[in-house]
DOGU-195433 format. One record per atom (N, C-alpha, C): y, z, x; residue in one letter. Coordinates in steps of 0.1 Angstrom, whole numbers, plus 5000, padded with zeros to 4 digits. Layout:
YZXA;...
% end
This chain:
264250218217X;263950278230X;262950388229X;263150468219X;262050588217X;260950518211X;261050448207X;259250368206X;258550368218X;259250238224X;258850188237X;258650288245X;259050398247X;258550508255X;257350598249X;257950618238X;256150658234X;254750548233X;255250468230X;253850348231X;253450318246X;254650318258X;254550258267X;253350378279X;253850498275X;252950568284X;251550638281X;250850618268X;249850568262X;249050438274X;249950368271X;249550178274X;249350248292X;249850268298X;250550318314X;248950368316X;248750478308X;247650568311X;246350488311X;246450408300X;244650258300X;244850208313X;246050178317X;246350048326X;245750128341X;246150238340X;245750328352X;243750328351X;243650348342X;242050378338X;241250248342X;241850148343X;241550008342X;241549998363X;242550038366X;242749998379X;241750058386X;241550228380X;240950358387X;239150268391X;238450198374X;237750128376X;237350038384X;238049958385X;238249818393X;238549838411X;238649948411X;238850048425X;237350078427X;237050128419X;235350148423X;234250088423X;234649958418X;233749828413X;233649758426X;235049688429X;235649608438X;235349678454X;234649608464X;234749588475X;233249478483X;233049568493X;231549498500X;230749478493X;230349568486X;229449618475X;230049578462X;230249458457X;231049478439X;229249548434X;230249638424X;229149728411X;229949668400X;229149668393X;228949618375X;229749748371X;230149758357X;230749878351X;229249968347X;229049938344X;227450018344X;227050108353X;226950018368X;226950098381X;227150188383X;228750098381X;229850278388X;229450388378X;229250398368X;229450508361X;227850538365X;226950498372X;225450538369X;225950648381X;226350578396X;227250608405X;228150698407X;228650778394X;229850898391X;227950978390X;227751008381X;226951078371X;225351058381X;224850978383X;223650988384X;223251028404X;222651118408X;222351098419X;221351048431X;220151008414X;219550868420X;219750758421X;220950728416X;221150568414X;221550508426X;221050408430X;221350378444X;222950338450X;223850348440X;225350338436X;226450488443X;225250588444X;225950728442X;226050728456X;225750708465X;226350728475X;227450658482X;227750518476X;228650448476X;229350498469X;229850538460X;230550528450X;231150718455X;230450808458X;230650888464X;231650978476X;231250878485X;231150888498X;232450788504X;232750728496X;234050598500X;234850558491X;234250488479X;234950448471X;236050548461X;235250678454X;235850758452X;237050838459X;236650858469X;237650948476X;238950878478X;238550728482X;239950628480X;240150618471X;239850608459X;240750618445X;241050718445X;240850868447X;241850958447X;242751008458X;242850928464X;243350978477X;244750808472X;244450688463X;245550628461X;245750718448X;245450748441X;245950818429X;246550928434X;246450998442X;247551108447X;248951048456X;248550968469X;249450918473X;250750798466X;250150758456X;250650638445X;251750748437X;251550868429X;252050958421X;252851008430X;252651048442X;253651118452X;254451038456X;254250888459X;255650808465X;256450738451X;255650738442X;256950718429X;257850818422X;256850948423X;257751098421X;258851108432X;258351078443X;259751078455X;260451008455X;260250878451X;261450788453X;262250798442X;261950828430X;262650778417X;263650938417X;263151118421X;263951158424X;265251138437X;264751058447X;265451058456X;266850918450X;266450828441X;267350758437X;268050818429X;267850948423X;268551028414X;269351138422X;268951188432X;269551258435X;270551208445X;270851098449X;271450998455X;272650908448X;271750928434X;272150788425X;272550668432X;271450628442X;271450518448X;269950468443X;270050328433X;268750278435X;268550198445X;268650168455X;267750088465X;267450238479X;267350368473X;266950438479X;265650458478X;264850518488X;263350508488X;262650598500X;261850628500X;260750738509X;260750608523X;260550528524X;260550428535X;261150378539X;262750348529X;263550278538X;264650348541X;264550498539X;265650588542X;264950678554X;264050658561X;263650738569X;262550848566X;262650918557X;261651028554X;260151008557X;259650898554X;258350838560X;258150858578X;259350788580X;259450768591X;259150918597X;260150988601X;260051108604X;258751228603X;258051198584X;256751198588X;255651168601X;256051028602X;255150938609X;255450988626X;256850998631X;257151058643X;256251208648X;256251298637X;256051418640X;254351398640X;253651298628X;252051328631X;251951218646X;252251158650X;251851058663X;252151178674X;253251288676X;253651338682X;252451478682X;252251488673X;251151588674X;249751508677X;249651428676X;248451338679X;248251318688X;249351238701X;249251188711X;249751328724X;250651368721X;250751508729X;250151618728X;249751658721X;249251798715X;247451788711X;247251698709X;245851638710X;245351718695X;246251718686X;245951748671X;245251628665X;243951658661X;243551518658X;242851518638X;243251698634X;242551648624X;243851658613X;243551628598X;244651618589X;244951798587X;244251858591X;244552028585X;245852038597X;245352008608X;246852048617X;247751968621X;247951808615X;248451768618X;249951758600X;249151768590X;249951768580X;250951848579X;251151998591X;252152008590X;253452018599X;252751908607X;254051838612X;254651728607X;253651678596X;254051558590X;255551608577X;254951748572X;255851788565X;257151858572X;257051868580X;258051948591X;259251808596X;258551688600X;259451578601X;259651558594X;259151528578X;259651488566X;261451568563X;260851688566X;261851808562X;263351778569X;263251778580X;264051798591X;264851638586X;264051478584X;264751358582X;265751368570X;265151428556X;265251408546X;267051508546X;267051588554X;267951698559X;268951618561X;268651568575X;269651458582X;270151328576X;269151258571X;269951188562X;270851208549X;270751318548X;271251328531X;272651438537X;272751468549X;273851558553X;274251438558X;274151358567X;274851248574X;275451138561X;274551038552X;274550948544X;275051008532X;274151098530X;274051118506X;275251218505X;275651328516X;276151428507X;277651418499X;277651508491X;279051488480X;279451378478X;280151318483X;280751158475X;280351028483X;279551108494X;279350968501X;278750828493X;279050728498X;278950618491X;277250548495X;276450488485X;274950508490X;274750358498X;276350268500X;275950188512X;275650268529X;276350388531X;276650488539X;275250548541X;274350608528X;273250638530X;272350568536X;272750438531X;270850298536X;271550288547X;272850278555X;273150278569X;272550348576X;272650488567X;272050618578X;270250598579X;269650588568X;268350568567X;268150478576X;268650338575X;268350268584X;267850268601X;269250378604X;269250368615X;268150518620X;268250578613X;266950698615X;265150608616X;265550508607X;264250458609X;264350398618X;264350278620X;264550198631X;264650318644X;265150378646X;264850478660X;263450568659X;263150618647X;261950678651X;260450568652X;260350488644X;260050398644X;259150278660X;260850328668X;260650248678X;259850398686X;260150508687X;259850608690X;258050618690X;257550578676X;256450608673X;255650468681X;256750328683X;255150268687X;255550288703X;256850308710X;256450348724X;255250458729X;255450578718X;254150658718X;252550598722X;252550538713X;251450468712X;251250378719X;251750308729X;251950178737X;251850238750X;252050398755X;251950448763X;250750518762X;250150538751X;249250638755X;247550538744X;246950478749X;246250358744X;245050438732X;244850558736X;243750648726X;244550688714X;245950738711X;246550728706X;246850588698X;246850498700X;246650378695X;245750358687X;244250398696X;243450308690X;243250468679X;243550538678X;243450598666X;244150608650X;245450548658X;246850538647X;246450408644X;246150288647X;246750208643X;246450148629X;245350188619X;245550158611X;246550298600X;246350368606X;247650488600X;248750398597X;249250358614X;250350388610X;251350228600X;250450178595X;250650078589X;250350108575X;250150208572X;249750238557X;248350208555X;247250318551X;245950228548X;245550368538X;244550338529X;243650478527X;242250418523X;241450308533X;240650278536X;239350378535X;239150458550X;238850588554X;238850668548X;239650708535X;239850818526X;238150938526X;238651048527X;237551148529X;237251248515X;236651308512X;236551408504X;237751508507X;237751558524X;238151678528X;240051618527X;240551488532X;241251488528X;242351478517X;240951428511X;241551478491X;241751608489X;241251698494X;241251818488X;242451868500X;242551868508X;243851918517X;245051918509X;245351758507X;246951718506X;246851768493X;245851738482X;246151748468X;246951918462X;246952038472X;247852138470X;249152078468X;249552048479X;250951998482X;251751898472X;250751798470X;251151678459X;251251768447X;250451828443X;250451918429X;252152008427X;252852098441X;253552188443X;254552078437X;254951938447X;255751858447X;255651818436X;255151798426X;254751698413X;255751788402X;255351908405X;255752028394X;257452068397X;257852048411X;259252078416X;259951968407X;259351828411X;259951708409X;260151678393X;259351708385X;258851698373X;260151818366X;259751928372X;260752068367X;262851988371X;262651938381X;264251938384X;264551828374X;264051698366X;264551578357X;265451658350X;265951718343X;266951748336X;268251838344X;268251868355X;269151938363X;269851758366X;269151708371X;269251588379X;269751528368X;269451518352X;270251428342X;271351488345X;271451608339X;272851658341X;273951668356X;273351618366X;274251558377X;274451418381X;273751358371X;274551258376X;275651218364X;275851278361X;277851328353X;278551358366X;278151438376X;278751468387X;278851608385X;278851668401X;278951818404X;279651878393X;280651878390X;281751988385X;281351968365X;281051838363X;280251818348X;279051918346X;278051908354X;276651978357X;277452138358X;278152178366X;278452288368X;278852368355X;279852298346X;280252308332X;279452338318X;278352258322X;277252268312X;275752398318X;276352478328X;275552578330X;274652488344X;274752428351X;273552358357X;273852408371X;273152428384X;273652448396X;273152388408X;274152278410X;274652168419X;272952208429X;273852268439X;273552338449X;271952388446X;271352418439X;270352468438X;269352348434X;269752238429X;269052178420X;268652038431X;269952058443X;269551958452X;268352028466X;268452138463X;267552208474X;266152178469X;265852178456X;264752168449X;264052048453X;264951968451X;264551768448X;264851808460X;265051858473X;264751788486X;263251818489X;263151948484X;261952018487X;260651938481X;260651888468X;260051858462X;259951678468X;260751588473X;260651508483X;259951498495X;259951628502X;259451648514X;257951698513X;257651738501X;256151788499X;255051658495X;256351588490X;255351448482X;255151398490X;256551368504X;256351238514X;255751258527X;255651388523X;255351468537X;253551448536X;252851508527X;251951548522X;250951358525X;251351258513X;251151148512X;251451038522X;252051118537X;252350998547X;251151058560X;250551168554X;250151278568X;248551198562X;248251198552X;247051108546X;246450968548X;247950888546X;247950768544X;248550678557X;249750748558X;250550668569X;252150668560X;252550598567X;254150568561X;254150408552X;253550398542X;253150328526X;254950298520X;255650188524X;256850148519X;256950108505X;258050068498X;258449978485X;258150068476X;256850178478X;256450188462X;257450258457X;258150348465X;259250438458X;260250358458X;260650258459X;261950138455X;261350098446X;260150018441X;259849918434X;259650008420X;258950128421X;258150198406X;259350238399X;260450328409X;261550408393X;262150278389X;262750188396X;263550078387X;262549998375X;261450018380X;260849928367X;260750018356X;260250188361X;260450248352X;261450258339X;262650288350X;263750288339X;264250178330X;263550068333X;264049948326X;263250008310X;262350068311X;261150118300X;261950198294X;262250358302X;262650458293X;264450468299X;265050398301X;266150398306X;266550528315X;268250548311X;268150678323X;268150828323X;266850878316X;266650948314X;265351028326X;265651108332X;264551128342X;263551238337X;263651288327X;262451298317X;261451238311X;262151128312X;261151028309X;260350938323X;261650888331X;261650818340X;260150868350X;260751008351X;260051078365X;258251068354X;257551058347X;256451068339X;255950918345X;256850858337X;256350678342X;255950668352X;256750708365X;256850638384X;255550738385X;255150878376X;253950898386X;252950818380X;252750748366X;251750688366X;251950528368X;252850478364X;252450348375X;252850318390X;253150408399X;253450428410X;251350368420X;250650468411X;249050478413X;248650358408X;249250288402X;248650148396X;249050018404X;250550028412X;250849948421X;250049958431X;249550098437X;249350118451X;247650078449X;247250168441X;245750098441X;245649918436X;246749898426X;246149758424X;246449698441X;247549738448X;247949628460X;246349638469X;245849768472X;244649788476X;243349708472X;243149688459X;242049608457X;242549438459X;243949418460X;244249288461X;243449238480X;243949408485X;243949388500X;242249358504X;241449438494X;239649398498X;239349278495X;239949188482X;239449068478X;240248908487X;241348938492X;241848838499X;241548818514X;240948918519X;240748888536X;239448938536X;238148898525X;236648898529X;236248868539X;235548888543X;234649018549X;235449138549X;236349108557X;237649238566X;238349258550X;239749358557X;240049398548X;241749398552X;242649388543X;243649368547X;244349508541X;245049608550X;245549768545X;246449728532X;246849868526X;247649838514X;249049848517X;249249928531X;250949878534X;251049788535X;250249698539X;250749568542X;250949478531X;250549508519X;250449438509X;251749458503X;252149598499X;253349678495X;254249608502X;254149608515X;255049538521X;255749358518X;254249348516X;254749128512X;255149138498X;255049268489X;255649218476X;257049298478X;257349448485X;257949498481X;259549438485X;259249328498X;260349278507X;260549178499X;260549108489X;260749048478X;261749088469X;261249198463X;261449278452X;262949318457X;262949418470X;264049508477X;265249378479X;264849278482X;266449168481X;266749108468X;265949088463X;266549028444X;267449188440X;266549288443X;267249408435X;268649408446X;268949388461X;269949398464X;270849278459X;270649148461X;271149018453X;271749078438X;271049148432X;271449148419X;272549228417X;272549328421X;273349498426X;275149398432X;274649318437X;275949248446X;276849118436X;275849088427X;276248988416X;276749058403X;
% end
């Protein structure tokens, strides 16, 4: 096991390097490996404003959003100790997604500086409600995906009456609110990337509070650890990632279900290790689903929730099938 985790995140890090490329190669424009790099570096090369101006900013804008929804989900399955919990299918997305449409369509907030922090304000407020209603103390984490459930599904419906009533709102969300980072900007790489960073360091700092609770409250308490403080953290550190990464992108499902369980299969259950893996191949699913989404619906383009979505709804019933067997 201690091999495999030291060889494996080595291996993790090329596999990212490989995708990061193939993200900037791949689209209207395929560039040669030669290109892109003439394209980073050179600002005559007729590559550099492509590579600049669009391609770039969406590879870092999946490379942040990708690290933020596998850092959130894999704490949120720990602090839950529910694995089929997740940033999307428990609501938190959602709730994101309610509060930017709401500042969008009422409030006529149209850029990411004023609208991200409503995105983190809903995040805040869901992640609250579900985990007081579903997660807290002994609840059982069928009780949680009940609660997620139904928080989603209601704001959800909330978010497309919004937009079904109000048609400019529409025609501005709608590839939001399906998950995309198509559009990806310079300015909104640099906004969210504070927040992803705060959350990365919260989520990263709580892995060993979080080992030592899932012995349970009064174990953790024994060995010096405090309950109570360590779940305030991982909420916080939840709400910055999903908050931050849904106000960018949109509400982006599965990756935080699909990345910690594969993780752990690697470094088992250790969230020292665990939480390291989900942020780097978290960015490897979300950008590979993305270049899957430029090369299969040529000309057009097919968003990357949607992609997430046709593998992840796969993935989410074998893992419940199996859980049940």
């Amino acid at each position: 096991m201690a091999t495999r985790r030291a060889l494996g995140l080595p291996a993790a890090l090329c596999a990212l390097l490989v995708i990061c490329v193939l993200s900037l190669a791949i689209g209207a424009l395929p560039l040669a490996p030669s290109a892109v790099w003439h394209g980073l570096v050179d600002p005559a090369s007729a590559a550099y404003p492509v590579v600049h101006e669009t391609r770039l900013p969406r590879t870092l804008l999946g490379l942040l959003a990708g690290t933020a929804l596998g850092l959130a989900g894999a704490v949120m399955q720990a602090l839950t100790r529910n694995p089929l919990a997740d940033p999307g299918l428990l609501g938190v997305n959602a709730g994101a997604s309610a509060a930017v449409v709401t500042a969008t369509a009422l409030l006529g907030i149209s850029s990411l500086g004023g609208y991200i922090w409503f995105a983190l304000g809903g995040a805040a407020l869901v992640s609250v409600l579900i985990y007081a209603v579903g997660g807290a103390g002994s609840s059982s984490p069928a009780r949680l995906a009940l609660a997620g459930t139904a928080v989603n599904a209601a704001l959800f419906s909330y978010v497309g009456a919004v937009e079904l009533l109000d048609t400019d709102a529409l025609d501005r969300m709608r590839f939001w609110t399906v998950g995309s980072i198509a559009d990806a900007e310079p300015g909104t790489v640099l906004r969210i990337t504070p927040f992803i960073l705060v959350g990365a360091v919260l989520a990263l700092g709580s892995a060993k509070p979080l080992n030592a609770m899932a012995l349970g409250d009064d174990a953790a308490t024994a060995i010096g650890g405090r309950p109570a403080l360590t779940r305030a953290i991982a909420i916080a550190a939840i709400v910055l990632l999903c908050g931050s990464a849904t106000a960018a992108c949109g509400p982006i499902v599965f990756v935080g279900l699909m990345v910690p369980q594969i993780a752990a299969k690697i470094t088992g259950p250790d969230l020292r290790w665990e939480l390291p893996y989900s942020a780097i191949l978290a960015p490897i699913l979300l950008l590979g689903a993305d270049i899957v989404g430029r090369v299969v619906a040529r000309p057009s383009e097919l968003e990357v929730g949607i992609i997430t979505a046709v593998i992840g709804g796969p993935v989410f019933l074998l893992t419940v099938v199996g859980r049940r067997a």
